[in-house]
C-alpha positions as a Python dict, from the first residue, in 0.01 Angstrom:
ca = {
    (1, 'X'): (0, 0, 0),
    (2, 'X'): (276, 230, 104),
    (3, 'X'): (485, 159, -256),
    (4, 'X'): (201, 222, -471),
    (5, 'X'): (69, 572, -257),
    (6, 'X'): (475, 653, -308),
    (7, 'X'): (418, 592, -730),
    (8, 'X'): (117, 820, -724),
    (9, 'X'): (279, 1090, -546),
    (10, 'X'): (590, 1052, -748),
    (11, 'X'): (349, 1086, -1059),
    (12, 'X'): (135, 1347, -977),
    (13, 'X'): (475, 1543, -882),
    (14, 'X'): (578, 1467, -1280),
    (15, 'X'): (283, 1566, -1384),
    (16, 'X'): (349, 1895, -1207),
    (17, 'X'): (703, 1990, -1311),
    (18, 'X'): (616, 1876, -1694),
    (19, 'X'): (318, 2110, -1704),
    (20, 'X'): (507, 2349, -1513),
    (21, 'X'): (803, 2382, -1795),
    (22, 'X'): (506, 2340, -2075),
    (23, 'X'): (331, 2705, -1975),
    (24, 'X'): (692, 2869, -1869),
    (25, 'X'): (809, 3141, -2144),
    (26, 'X'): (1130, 3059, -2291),
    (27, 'X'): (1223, 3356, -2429),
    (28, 'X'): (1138, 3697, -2396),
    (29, 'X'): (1281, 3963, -2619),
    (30, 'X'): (1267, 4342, -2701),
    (31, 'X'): (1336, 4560, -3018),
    (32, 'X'): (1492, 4922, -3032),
    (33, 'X'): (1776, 5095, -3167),
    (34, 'X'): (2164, 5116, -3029),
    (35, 'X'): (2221, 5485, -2913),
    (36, 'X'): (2548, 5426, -2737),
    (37, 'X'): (2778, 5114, -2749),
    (38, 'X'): (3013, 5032, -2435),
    (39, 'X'): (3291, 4718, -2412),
    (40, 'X'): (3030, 4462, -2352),
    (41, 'X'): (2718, 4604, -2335),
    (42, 'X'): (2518, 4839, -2565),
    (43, 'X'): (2201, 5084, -2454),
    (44, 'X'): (1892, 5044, -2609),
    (45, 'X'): (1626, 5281, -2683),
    (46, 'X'): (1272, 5138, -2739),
    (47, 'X'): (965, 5231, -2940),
    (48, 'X'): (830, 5398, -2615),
    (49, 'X'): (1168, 5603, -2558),
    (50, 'X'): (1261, 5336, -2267),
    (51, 'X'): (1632, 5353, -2252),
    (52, 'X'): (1804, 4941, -2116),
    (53, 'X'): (2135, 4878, -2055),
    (54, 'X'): (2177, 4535, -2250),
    (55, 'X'): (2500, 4300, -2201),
    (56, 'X'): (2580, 4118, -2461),
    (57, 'X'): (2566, 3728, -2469),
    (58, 'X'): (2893, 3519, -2425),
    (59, 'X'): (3129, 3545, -2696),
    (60, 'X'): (2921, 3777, -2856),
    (61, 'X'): (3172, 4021, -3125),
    (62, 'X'): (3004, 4429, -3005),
    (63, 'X'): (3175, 4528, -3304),
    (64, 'X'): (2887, 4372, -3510),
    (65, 'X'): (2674, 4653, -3373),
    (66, 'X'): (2656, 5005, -3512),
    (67, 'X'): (2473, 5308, -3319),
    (68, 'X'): (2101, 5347, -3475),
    (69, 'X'): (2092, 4983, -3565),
    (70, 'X'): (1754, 4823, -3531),
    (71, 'X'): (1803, 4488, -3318),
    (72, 'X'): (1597, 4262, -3099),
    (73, 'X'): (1723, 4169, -2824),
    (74, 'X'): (1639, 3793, -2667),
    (75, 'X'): (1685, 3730, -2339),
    (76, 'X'): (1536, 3524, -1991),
    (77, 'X'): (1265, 3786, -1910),
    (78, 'X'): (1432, 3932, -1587),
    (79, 'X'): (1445, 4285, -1611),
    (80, 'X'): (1651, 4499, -1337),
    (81, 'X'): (1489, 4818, -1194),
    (82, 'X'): (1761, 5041, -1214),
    (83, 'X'): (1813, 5350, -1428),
    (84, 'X'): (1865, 5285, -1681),
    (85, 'X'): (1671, 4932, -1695),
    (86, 'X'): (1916, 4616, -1694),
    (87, 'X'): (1895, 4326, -1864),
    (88, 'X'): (2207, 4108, -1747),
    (89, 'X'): (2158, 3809, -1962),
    (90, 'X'): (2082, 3852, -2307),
    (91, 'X'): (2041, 3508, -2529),
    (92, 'X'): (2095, 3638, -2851),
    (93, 'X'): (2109, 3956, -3073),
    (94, 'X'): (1935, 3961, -3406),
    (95, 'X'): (1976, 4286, -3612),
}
């Protein structure tokens, strides 16, 4: 009796951390244009005049990036609220 109440839990628990991953966003990303363009990072200024500090992704070349390019920036959704906005871990850049 005790086994088969541990399988249900177990499987119920599954069930749980599949649908869990299933509804969780991947990737979040926002577009704008490059007004300034540091060592590793590059701010962003968005349709709405938002200005985010972006750091590039790992291994990522900067020098790909001009100043008024139109890019999209992917990254995990987290946001930091300072001023400028942060985003610390960007995915991937796509001009």
């Amino acid at each position: 009796m005790k086994k088969k109440l541990a399988v249900i839990i177990i499987f119920i628990f599954g069930i749980f951390i599949v649908v869990g991953n299933l509804c969780k966003p991947t990737d979040f990303s926002i577009e704008g244009k490059v007004i300034e363009k540091y060592e590793k990072a590059f701010l962003l200024e968005t349709d709405t005049s938002d200005k985010i500090l972006c750091n590039c992704p790992k291994n990522y070349d900067i020098s790909q990036l001009e100043i008024n390019d139109k890019i999209t920036v992917y990254f995990n959704g987290k946001i930091l609220e300072t001023y400028p906005a942060q985003i610390k871990k960007a995915t991937k850049i796509k001009k």
